[in-house]
SEZA-47308 format. One record per residue (C-alpha): residue in three letters; x, y, z. Coordinates in nm, 4 decimals, decimal comma. Each point is the difference from the previous one (the first is absolute). Layout:
N
 rest       c1       c2       c3
  ALA        X        Y        Z
...
% end
This chain:
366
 rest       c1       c2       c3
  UNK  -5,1032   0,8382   1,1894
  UNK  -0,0905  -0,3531   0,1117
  UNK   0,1769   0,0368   0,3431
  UNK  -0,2312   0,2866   0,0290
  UNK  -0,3281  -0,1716  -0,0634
  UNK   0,1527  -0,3051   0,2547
  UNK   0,0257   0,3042   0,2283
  UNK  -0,3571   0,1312  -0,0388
  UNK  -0,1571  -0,3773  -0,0099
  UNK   0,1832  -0,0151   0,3873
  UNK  -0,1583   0,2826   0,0902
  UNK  -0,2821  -0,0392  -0,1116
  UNK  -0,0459  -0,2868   0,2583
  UNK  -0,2605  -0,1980  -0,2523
  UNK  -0,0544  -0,3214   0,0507
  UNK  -0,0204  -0,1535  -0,3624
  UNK  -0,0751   0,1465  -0,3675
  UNK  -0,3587   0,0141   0,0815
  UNK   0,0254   0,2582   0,2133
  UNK   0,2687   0,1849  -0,2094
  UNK  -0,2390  -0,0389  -0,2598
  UNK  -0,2799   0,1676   0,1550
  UNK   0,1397   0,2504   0,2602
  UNK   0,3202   0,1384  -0,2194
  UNK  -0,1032  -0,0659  -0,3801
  UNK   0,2789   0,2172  -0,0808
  UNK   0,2955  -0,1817   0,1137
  UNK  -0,1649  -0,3479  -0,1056
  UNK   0,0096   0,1885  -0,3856
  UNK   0,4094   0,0888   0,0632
  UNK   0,0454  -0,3263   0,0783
  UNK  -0,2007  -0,1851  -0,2495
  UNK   0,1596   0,2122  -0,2702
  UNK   0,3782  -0,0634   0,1232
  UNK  -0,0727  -0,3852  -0,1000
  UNK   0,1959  -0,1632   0,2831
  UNK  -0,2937   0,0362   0,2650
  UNK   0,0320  -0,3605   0,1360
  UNK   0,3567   0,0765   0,0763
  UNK  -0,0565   0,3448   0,1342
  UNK  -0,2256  -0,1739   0,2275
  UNK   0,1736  -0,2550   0,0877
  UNK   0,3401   0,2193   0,1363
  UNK  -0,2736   0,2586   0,2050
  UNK  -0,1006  -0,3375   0,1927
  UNK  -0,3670   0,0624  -0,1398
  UNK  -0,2525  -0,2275  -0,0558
  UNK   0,0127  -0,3692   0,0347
  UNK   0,3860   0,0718  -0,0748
  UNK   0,0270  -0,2773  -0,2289
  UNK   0,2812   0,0368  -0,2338
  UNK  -0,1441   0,0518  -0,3954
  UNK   0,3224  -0,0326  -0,2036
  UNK  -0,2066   0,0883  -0,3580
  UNK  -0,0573   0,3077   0,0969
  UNK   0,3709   0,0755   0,0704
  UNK   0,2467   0,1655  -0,2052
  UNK   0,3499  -0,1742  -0,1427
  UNK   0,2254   0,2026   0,2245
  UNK  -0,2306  -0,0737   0,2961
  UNK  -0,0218  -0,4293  -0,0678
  UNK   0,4195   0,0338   0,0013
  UNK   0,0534   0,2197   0,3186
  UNK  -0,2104  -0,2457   0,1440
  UNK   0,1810  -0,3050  -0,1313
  UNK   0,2818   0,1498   0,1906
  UNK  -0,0679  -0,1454   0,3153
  UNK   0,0288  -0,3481  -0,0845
  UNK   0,3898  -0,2008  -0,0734
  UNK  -0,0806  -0,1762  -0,3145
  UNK  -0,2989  -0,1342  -0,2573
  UNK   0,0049  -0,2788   0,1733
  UNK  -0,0555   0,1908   0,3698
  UNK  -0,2768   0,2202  -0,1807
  UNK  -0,2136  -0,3097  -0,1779
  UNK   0,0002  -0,1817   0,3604
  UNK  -0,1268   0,2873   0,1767
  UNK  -0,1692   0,2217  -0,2188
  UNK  -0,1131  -0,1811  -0,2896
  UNK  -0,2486   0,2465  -0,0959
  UNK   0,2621   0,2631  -0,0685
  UNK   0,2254  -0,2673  -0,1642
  UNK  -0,3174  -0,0649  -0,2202
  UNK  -0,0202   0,3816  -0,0854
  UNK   0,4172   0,0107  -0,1206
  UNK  -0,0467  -0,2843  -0,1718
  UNK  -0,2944   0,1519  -0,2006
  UNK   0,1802   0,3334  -0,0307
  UNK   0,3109  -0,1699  -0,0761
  UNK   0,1841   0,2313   0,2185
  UNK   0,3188  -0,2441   0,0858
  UNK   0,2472   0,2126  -0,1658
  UNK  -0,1034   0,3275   0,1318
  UNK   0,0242  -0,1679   0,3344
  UNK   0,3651  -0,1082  -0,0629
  UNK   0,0844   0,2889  -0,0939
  UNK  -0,1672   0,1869   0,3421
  UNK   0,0827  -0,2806   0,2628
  UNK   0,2912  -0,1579  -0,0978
  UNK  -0,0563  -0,2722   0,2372
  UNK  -0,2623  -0,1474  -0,1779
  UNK   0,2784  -0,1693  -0,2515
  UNK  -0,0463  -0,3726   0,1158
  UNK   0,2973  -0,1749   0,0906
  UNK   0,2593   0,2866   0,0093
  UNK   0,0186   0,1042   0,3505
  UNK   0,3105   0,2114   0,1406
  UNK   0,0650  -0,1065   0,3420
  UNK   0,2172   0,2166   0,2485
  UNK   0,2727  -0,0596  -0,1453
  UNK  -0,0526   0,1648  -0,3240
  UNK   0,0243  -0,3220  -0,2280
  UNK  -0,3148  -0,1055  -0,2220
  UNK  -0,1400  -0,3202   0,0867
  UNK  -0,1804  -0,2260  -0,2032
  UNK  -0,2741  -0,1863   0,2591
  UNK  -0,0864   0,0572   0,3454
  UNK   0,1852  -0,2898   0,0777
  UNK   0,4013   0,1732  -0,0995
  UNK  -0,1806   0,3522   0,1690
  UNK  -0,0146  -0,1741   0,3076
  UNK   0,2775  -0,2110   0,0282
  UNK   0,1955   0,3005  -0,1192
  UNK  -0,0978   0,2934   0,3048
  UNK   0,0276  -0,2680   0,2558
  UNK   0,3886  -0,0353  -0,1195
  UNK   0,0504   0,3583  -0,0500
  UNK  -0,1500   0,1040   0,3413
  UNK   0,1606  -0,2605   0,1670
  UNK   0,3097   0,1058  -0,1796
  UNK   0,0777  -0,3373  -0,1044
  UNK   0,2570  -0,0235  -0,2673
  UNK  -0,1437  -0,1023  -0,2960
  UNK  -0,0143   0,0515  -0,4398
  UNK  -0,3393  -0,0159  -0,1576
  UNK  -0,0497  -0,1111  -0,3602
  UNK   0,3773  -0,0862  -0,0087
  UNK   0,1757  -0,1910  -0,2980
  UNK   0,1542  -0,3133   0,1095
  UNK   0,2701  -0,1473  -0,2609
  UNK  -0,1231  -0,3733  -0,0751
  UNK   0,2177  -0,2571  -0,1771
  UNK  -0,1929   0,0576  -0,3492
  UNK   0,1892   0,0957  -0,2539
  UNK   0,1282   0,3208   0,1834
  UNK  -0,3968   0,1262   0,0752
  UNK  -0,1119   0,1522   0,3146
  UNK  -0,3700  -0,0514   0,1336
  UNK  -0,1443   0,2627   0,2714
  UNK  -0,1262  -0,1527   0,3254
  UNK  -0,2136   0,2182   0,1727
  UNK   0,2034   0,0386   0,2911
  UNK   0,3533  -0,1134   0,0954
  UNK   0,1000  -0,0020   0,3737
  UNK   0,3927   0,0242  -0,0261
  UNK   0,0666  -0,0691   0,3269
  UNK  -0,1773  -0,3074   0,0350
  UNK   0,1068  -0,0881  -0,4192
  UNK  -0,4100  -0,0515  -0,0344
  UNK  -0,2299   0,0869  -0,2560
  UNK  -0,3894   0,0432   0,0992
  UNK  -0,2716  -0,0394  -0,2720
  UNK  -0,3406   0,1472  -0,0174
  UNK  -0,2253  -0,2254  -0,2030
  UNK  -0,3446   0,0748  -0,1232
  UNK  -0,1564  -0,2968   0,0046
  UNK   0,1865  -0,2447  -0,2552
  UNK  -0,2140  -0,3289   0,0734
  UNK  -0,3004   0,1451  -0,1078
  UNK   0,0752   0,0338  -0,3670
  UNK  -0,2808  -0,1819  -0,1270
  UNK  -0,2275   0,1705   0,1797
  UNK   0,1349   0,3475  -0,0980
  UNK   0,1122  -0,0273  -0,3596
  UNK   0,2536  -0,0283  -0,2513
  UNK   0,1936   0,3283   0,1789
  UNK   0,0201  -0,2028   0,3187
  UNK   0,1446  -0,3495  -0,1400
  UNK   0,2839   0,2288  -0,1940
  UNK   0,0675   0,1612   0,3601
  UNK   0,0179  -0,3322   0,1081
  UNK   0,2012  -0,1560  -0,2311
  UNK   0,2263   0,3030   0,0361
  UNK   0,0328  -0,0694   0,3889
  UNK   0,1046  -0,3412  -0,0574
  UNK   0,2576   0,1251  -0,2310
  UNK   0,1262   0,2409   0,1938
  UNK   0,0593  -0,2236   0,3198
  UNK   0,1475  -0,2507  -0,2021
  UNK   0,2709   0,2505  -0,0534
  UNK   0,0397   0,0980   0,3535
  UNK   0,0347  -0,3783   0,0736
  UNK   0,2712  -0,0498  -0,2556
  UNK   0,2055   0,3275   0,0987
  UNK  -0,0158  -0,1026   0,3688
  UNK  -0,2367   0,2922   0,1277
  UNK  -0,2096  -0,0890   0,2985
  UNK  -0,3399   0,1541  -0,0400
  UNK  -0,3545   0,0155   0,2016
  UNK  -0,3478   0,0453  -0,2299
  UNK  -0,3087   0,1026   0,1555
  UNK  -0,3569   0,0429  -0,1524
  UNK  -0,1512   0,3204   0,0478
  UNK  -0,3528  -0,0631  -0,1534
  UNK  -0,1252  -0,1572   0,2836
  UNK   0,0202   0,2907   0,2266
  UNK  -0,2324   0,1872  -0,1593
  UNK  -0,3271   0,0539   0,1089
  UNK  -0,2434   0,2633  -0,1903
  UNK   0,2352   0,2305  -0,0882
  UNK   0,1494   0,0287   0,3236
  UNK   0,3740  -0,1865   0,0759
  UNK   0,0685  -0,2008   0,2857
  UNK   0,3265   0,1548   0,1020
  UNK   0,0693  -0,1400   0,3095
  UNK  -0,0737  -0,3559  -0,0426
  UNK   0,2423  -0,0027  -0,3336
  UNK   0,2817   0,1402   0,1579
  UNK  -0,0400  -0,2712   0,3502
  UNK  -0,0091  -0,2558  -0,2576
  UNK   0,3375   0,1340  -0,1666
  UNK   0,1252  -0,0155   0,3071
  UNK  -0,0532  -0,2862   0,0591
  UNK   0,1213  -0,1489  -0,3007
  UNK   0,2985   0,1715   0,0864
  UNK   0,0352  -0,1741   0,3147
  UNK  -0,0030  -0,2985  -0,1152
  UNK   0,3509   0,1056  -0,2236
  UNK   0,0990   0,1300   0,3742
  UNK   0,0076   0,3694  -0,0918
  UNK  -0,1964   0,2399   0,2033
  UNK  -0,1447   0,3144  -0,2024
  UNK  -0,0820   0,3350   0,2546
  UNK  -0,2912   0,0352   0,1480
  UNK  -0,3110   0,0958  -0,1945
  UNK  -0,1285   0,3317   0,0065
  UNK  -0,3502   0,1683   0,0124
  UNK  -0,2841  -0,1050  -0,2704
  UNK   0,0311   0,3275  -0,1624
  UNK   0,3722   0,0670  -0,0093
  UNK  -0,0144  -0,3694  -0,1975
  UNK  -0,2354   0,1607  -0,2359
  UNK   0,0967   0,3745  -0,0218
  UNK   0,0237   0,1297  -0,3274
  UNK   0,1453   0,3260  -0,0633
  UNK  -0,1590   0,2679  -0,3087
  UNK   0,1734  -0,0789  -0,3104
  UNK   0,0098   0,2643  -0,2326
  UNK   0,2411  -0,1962  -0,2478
  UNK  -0,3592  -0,1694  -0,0825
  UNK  -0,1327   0,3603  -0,1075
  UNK   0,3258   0,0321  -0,1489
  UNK  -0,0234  -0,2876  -0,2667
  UNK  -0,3552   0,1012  -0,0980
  UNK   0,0523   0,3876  -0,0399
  UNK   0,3960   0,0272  -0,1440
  UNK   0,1374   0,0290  -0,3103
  UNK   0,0741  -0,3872  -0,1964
  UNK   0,4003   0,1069   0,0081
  UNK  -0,0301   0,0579   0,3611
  UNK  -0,2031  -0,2984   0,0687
  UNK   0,1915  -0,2274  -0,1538
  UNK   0,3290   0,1141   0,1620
  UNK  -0,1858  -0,0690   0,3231
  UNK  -0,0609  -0,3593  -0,1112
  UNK   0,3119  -0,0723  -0,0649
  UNK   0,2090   0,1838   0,2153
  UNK  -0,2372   0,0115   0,3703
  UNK  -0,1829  -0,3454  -0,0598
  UNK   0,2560  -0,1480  -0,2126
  UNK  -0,1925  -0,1045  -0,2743
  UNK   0,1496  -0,0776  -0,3465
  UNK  -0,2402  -0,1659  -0,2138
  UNK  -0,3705   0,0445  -0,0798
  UNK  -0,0396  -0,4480   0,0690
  UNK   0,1524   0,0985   0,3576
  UNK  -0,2422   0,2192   0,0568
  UNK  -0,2877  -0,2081  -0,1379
  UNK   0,0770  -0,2725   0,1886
  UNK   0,1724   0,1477   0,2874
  UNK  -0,1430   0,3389   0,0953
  UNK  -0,3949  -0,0120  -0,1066
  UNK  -0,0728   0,2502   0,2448
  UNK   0,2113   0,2230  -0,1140
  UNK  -0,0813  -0,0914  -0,3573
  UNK  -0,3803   0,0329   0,1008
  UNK   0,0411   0,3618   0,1397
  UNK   0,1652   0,0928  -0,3318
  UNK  -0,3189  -0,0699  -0,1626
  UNK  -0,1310   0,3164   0,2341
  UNK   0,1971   0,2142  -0,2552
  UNK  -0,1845   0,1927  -0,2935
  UNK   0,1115  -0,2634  -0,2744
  UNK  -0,0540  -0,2479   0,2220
  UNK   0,3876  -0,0625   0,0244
  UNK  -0,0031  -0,0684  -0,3840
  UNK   0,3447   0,2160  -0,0468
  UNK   0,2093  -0,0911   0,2811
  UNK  -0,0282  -0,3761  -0,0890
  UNK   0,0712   0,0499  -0,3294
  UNK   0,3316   0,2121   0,0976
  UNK   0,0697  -0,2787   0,2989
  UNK   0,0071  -0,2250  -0,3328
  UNK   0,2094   0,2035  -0,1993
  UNK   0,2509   0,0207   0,2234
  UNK   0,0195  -0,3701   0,1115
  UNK   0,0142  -0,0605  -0,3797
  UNK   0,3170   0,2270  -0,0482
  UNK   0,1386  -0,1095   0,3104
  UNK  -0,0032  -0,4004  -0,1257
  UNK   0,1490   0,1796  -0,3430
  UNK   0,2833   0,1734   0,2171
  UNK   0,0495  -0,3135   0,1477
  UNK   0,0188  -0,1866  -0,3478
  UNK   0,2217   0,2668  -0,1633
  UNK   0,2606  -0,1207   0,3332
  UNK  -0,0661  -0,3433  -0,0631
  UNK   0,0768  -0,0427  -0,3781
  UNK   0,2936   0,2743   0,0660
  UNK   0,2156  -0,2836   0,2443
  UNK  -0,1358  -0,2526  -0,2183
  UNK   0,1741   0,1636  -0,2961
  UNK   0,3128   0,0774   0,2057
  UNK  -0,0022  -0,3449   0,0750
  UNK   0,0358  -0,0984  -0,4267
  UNK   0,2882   0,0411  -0,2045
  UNK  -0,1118   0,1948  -0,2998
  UNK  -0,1197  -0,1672  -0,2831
  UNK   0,3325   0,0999  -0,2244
  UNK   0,1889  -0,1799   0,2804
  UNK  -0,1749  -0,3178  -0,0095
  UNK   0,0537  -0,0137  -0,3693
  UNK   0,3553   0,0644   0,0365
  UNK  -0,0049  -0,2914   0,2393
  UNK  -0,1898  -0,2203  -0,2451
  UNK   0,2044   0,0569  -0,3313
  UNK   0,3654  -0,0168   0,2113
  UNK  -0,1772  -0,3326   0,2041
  UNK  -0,1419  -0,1450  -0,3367
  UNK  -0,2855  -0,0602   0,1756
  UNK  -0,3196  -0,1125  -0,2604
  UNK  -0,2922  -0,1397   0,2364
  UNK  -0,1635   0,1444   0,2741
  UNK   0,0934  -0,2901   0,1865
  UNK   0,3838   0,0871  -0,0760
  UNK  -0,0664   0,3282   0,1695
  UNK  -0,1880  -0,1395   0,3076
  UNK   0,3102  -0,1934   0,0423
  UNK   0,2621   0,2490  -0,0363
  UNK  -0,1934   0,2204   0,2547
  UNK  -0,0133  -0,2647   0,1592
  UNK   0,3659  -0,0479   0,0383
  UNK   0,0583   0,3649   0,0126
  UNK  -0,2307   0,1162   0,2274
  UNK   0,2449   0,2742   0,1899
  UNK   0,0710   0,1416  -0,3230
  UNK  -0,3707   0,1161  -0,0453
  UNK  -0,2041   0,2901   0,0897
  UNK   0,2213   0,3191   0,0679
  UNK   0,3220  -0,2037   0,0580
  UNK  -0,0065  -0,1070  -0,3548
  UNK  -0,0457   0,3677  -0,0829
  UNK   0,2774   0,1404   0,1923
  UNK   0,2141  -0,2790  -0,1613
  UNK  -0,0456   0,0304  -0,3455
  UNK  -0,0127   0,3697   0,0134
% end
């Protein structure tokens, strides 16, 4: 029906509701009545064609947001309409309709999520170019046995690159940014002491309203490169270094079952804990608040299951801790044959005897 009345305003050939008013009181009354008039007027091109948002419909404010990359890209360059999904408080409906919209998660060509603009780009320009490379790779550091995950690993050159987001402006950004910092430092501290060589570039300061500065971030990784005497492939177009490809895994996490999701989580984007993906994957933890419980029940699975996983894990441990033990008959067969009266007495006959315990001393006596 409204496609219709656009038709008949067109034809009409009026020049403004004035003369609708007067020479076709009819079709002024359909539209009045339909109760999206400004926007009706504003698709037939009639009037002063100045866009009335109030007037519009839900569905019609979210097809619209359509044509724009991100909240960010919208509130720069429409800020009216931004004003109008804020008001509605349409942000969820538009996750769930343009995918895209989910800041910070962007899938670049070669199917991997990214977390910034910043891994996106640096990302296609190695997969177009073809350039062998891992991305969010975990790199065994001399701690205790635990592995920390650089964003990408060059194997050929034995380099890790890091994208920073502005670490030295912690005090300017908050408590989230001096943790991130303080994590940083941490991190390359550990990639000093296990020998890795590693490059760190801040992405923060290329951009500029919304928009990403592709080009000048990648000639200056290049040239920080250079200066190590290794020569990355040429850089391709603007928009190759910013494609992103539709995503319907984002879709995916909002719409599917909680089993499902969280067997995505764990098994595609390898996450095992609910403090990983606090801390580690907000985007993705921010698009599962898209979901009808606001992502209440997948959480509280995620935490179930890391809880009975550190219980599995427990169970093992005390098991080869107890294997490790004579039995408690044993060491009082040991203490009445030993005469042994003091718990120093004992710490000294272990002491003495130390191949004799744990399942040697069981095999023995038995």
């Amino acid at each position: 029906m409204i496609d219709e009345l656009k038709q008949e305003i067109k034809r009409s050939k009026l020049k403004n509701t004035g003369d609708l008013h007067r020479r076709n009181p009819k079709l002024y009354e359909k539209i009045r009545k339909t109760h999206v008039q400004g926007a009706i007027y504003y698709h037939a091109e009639f009037g002063n064609k100045k866009r009335s948002y109030m007037h519009w419909p839900d569905s019609w404010i979210i097809k619209e947001v359509g044509n724009y990359s991100c909240m960010t890209d919208l509130k720069y360059k429409n800020c009216t309409l931004h004003r109008e999904v804020k008001g509605r408080m349409l942000e969820n409906e538009i996750m769930l309709s343009w995918p895209h919209f989910c800041l910070n998660w962007k899938v670049g060509i070669s199917g991997l999520p990214y977390r910034s603009y910043g891994e996106l780009v640096v990302g296609n320009w190695l997969t177009h170019e073809k350039f062998l490379h891992n991305y969010d790779f975990p790199i065994l550091c001399n701690n205790k046995g635990r592995s920390r995950r650089a964003d990408f690993y060059l194997p050929s050159e034995k380099l890790i690159l890091e994208i920073e987001q502005s670490r030295h402006s912690g005090q300017k950004r908050g408590s989230r940014r001096l943790a991130y910092e303080k994590r940083s430092e941490k991190k390359y501290k550990e990639y000093r002491a296990s020998g890795y060589d590693f490059l760190c570039i801040d992405s923060d300061k290329y951009y500029d309203s919304g928009d990403f500065k592709a080009m000048n971030f990648c000639r200056d990784i290049r040239a920080m490169f250079m200066e190590k005497r290794i020569e990355l492939p040429k850089i391709p177009d603007p928009r190759v270094l910013l494609r992103t490809i539709n995503n319907e895994d984002k879709k995916y996490l909002i719409k599917a079952s909680d089993e499902e999701v969280l067997n995505y989580l764990s098994i595609k984007l390898k996450i095992n804990g609910i403090a990983e993906l606090q801390n580690k994957h907000s985007p993705v933890n921010k698009l599962l608040s898209a979901r009808k419980d606001g992502g209440y029940q997948v959480r509280e699975k995620m935490k179930k299951r890391s809880i009975d996983r550190r219980s599995q894990k427990n169970i093992i441990h005390h098991r080869r801790k107890r294997n490790e033990y004579a039995h408690i008959d044993i060491a009082m067969d040991i203490v009445k044959e030993n005469g042994i009266s003091t718990q120093k007495e004992w710490f000294e006959w272990s002491k003495n005897n130390r191949v004799l315990m744990g399942s040697d001393l069981i095999k023995i006596l038995i």
